[in-house]
N, C-alpha and C positions, 0 to 999 in steps of 0.2 A: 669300563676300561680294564685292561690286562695288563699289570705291569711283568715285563721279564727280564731275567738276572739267571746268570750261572751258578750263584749262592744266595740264599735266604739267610743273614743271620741276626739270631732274634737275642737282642740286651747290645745295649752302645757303651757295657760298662769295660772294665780295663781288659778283661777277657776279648770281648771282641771288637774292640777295636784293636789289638794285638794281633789277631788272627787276621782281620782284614786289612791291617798293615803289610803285613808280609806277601796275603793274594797281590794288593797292588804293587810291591814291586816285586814281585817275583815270576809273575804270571800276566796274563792279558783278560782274567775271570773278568767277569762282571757283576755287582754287587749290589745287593739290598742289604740295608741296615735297618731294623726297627729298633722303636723302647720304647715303653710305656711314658718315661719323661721326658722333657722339651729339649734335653740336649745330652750331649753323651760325657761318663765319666761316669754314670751307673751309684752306686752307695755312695761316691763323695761327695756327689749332689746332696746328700741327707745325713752326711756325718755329722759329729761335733767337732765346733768351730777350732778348738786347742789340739786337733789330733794333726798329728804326723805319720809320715811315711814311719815303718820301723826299720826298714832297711835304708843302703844309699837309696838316695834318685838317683846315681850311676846306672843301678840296673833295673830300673824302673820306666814302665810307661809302652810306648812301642820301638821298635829297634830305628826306623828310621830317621826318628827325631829325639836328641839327647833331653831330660831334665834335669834342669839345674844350671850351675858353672859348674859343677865337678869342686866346689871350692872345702876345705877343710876349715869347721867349724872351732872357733879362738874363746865361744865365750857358752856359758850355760851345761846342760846337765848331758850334751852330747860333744861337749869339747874335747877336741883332738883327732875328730874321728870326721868323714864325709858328710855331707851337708844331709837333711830328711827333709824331705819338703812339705810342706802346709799343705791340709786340704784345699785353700784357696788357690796356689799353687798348682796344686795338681787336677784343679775343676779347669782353670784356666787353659792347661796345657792339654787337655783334650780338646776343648773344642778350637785349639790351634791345631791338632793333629784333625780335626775334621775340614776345616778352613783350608790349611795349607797342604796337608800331605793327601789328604785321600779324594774330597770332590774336585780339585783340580784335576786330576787322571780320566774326568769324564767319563770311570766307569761306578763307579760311586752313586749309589740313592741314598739318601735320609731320611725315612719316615718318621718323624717326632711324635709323642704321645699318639703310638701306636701298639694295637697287642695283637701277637698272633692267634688265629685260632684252629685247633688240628682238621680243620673243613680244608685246610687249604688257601683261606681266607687272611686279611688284615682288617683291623676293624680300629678306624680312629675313635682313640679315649674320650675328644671335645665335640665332635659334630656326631659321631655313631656311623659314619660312613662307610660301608663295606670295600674294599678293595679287592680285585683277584688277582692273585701272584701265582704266575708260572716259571718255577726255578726248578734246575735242575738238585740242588744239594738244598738242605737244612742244617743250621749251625746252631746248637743250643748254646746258647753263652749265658745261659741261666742256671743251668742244672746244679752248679756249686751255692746255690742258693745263700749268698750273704745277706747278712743282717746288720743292720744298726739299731741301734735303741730307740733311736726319734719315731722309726715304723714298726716297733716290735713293743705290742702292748705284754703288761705285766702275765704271767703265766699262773699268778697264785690273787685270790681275792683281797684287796683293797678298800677297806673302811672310807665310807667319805670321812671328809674333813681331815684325814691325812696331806701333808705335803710331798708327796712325793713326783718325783718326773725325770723322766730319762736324763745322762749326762749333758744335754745339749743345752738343757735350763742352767746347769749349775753355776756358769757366771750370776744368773739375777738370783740365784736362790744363795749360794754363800754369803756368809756373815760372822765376823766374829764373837758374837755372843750366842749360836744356836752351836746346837747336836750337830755332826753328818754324820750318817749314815752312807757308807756305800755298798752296795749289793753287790756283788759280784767279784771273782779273783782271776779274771784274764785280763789280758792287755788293754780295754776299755778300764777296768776297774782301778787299773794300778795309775793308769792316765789320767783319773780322778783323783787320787790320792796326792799324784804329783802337783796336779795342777792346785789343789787346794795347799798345799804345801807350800807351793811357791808364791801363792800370791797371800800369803801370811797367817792361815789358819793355823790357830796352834795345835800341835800334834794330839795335844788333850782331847780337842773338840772334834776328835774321827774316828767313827768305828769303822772297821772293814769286817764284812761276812765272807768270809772265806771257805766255800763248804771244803773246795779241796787247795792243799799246798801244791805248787809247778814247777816243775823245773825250764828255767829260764836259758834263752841262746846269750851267750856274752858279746853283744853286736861286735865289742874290737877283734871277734875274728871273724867277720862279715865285710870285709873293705876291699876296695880295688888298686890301683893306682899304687903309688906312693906308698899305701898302706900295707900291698898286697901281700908282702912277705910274712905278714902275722897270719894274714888267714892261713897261704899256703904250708904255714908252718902248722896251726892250728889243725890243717887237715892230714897233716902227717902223721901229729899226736894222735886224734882221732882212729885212724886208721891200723896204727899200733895196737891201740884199745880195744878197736873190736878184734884184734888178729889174735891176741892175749890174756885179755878177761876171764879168769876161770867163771864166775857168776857174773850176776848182773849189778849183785851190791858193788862188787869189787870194780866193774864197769866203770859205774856211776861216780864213786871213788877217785877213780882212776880223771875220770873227764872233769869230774870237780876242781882236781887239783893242780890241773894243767889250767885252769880257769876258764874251762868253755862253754861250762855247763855251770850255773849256781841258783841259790835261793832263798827267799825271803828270811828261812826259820833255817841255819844251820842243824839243829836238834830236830827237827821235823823230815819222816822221809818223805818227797813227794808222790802223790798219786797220780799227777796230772803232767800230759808235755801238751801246748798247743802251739808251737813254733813261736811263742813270744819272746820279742827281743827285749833285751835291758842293758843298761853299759852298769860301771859299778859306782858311777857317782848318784846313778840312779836307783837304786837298789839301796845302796848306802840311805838314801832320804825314808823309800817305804820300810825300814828298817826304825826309824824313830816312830812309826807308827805304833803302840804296844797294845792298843785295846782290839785284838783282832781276834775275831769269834768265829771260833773252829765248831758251830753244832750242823752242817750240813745245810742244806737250802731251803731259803726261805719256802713255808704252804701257808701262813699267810702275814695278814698284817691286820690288826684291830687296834683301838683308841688305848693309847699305853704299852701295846705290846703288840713285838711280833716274835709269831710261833715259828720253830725252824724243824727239821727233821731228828735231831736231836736235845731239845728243847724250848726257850725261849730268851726273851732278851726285854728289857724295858727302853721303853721311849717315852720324852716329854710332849707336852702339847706342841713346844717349838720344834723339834727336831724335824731336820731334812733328810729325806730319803732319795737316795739317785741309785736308780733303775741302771745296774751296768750289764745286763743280765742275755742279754741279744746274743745270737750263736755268729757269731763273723766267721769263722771258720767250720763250717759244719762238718760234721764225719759223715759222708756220703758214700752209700757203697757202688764200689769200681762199677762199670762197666763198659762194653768194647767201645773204644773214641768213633771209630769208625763202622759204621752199621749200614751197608746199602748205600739210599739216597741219605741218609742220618748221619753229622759229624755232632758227637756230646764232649764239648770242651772240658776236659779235668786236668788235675796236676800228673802233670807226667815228671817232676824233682818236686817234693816237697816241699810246700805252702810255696812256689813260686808259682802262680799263677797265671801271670802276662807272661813271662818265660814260657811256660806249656804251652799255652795256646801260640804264641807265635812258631815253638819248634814244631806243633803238631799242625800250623798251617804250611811251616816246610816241607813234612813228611806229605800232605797233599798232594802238594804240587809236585814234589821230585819223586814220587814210589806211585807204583799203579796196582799193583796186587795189592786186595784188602786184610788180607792176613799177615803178607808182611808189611803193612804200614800198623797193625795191632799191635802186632809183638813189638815192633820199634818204641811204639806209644803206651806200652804198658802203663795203666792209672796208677801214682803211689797216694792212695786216697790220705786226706788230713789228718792229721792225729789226733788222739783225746787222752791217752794212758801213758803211764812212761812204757809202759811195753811198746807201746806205739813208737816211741823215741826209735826202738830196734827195728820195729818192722818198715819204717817209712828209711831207716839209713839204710838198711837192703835192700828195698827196693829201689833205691837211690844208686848205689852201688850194681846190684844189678843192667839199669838201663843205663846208667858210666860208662860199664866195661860195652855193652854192644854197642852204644852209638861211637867209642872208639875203634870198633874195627871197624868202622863203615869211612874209609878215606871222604867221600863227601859228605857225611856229617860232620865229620872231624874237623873240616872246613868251616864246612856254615855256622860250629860252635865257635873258633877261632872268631870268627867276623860278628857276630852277634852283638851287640851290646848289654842286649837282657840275661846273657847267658856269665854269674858271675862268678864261675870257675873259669873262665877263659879271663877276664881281665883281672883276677887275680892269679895269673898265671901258672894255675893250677891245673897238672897235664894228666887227665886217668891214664886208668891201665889202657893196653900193655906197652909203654916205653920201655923195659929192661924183663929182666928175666925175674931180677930179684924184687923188683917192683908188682912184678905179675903174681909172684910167691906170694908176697904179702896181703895182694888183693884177693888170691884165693881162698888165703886162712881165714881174713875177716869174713870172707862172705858165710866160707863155712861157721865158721865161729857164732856168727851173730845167728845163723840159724839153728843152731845147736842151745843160745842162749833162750832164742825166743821158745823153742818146743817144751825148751825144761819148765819154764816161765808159765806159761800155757797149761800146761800138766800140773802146774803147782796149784793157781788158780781154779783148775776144774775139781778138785779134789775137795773131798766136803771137809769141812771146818771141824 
């Protein structure tokens, strides 16, 4: 049997079920969805259990079905600010957008615990069963390759009889009278810290290995609604900063102290951006943490001690080790979204994910030439450096200014839900003249920042 669809798209994770949000209603396509696992929602199926969204669920999910109430959080360490929703939450809320929004339209397949293979073929995960698929398009909804730690084994060798195990254990493994250990300094890492925090380990009993310091997003200017006027003010200051910044210290400076940008170690500069958010009651807590070991990354671990790239560190027989160490965000280099019968889903705004892929199922359906649906979807690939902080806000800025000359994308971002410059009421250029001034210095600016930046770094030591 021959199954046929106008698009193949392969991962039911938030990427593509976003893009296939938008085909059904925007269009009359017709749709194959595979995944490897039994139902769609992609990594959150395999998260840990304490993790949250880091943005609202305002602009989260697929556009046609909202998450959450929209309601503003009274109590804990994201108080005052839009609701983040649960992994559980957000497991749930896909397979209601699969339930309600998508197989209803009876253009809709599901194939569960299925993987594609580049024969042309689908091959079920449980029986082995081959399927043949004739679709006109391919939709990689995998290419940005996310990680979690429950499926991303350690990268450096592990002594038996060590206790260690990915964040997802650390419910059964905390204790108040052992070591922790947490590996890693991105946004799983610090989720670790928190969570051991809040549920009463004393700050004594936690080391963080930090190979690099980060500079942090200030979520309160990440809000919509109600709130919107911080962001949109926040992106004003922003936009000031990059039009102005003689350097990039002075940048950094500058955005610190408007409070958009901040970080664990005032004294410490960062080496690292990976779009991670933090509010400042939380920031405030990993801040009592004080035993944090700055010798680079772990290569390995033996009985007593582990070695790091810049030296080592002691551990007891008890001590707990959590593995925060999985790439969620990977630095993936660009390439064209639209290739032939090939659509490769990437971030066309920085680390918003479902947002891209739903605008880049717009740009589908409404543009026919392949070139100009490229340049509209130019990839602002994920960060990892603070140079990156510049080079993803230019590119960010870049694809602003032209999808606002475009009067109908200008549209479909107004109407968007995922799109959360629109519902924080944030208008790019060019509305004014002197609006359009200021968005030309920054663009220049920030590329003038990064080249200098660039050339510093290549320059031998």
């Amino acid at each position: 049997m021959t199954l046929m669809a106008d698009y193949l798209i392969v991962g039911a994770g938030a990427m593509g079920m976003a893009f296939a949000d938008v085909l059904v209603q925007e269009s009359k396509a017709s749709v194959i969805i595979i995944d490897r696992r039994d139902r769609p929602g992609g990594h959150w199926n395999t998260a840990y259990p304490f993790v949250r969204l880091h943005q609202p669920s305002a602009f989260y999910g697929v556009n046609s079905l909202p998450l959450g109430q929209n309601r503003i959080e009274t109590v804990g360490l994201n108080k005052g600010l839009y609701e983040l929703a649960t992994s559980s939450e957000v497991c749930r809320y896909y397979q209601l957008v699969l339930a309600e929004q998508l197989l209803p339209s009876g253009r809709i397949q599901f194939l569960p615990n299925t993987e594609w293979t580049p024969d042309g073929s689908v091959v079920s995960t449980v029986t082995g069963r081959v399927v043949d698929i004739n679709v006109k398009k391919i939709v990689d909804a995998t290419y940005m390759k996310v990680q979690v730690p429950s499926t991303h084994p350690a990268e450096f060798p592990v002594a038996e009889g060590i206790t260690m195990a990915p964040v997802n254990a650390l419910s059964d493994l905390a204790s108040p009278g052992r070591d922790h250990v947490i590996i890693g300094a991105g946004k799983t890492g610090m989720d670790a810290c928190l969570w051991l925090l809040a549920n009463g380990i004393d700050s004594k009993q936690i080391r963080w290995i930090m190979p690099r310091d980060s500079w942090l997003l200030n979520r309160e200017f990440i809000q919509p609604f109600k709130l919107s006027e911080r962001t949109a003010t926040g992106f004003a200051h922003q936009m000031l900063a990059f039009a102005n910044a003689r350097n990039l210290e002075e940048l950094f400076q500058t955005l610190e102290s408007a409070g958009q940008l901040m970080r664990v170690d005032p004294a410490r500069c960062p080496s690292m951006y990976r779009c991670a958010t933090v509010t400042e009651l939380e920031l405030e807590q990993l801040r009592r943490i004080q035993q944090v070991i700055r010798k680079g990354r772990v290569t390995s671990v033996a009985s007593g001690k582990i070695s790091l790239e810049q030296g080592s560190i002691d551990i007891g027989k008890d001590s707990v080790l959590i593995d925060c160490t999985a790439d969620g965000l990977a630095n993936r280099p660009a390439r064209p979204v639209f290739n032939g019968n090939q659509i490769t889903l990437q971030s066309v705004r920085t680390c918003q994910q479902v947002f891209s892929a739903a605008f880049i199922a717009h740009i589908e359906v409404a543009k026919s030439d392949e070139s100009d649906k490229n340049e509209i979807c130019t990839p602002v690939p994920h960060p990892d450096t603070e140079i990156d902080y510049l080079r993803t806000s230019l590119g960010n800025a870049k694809n602003g200014a032209f999808w606002a000359a475009d009067p109908d994308i200008s549209r479909w971002l107004a109407d968007s839900r995922l799109d959360g410059f629109s519902q924080a009421g944030i208008k790019p250029p060019p509305p004014d003249r002197e609006q359009q001034a200021l968005g030309l210095k920054a663009l220049q600016n920030l590329q003038r920042l990064i080249e200098e930046a660039e050339n510093s770094a290549a320059k031998p030591a």
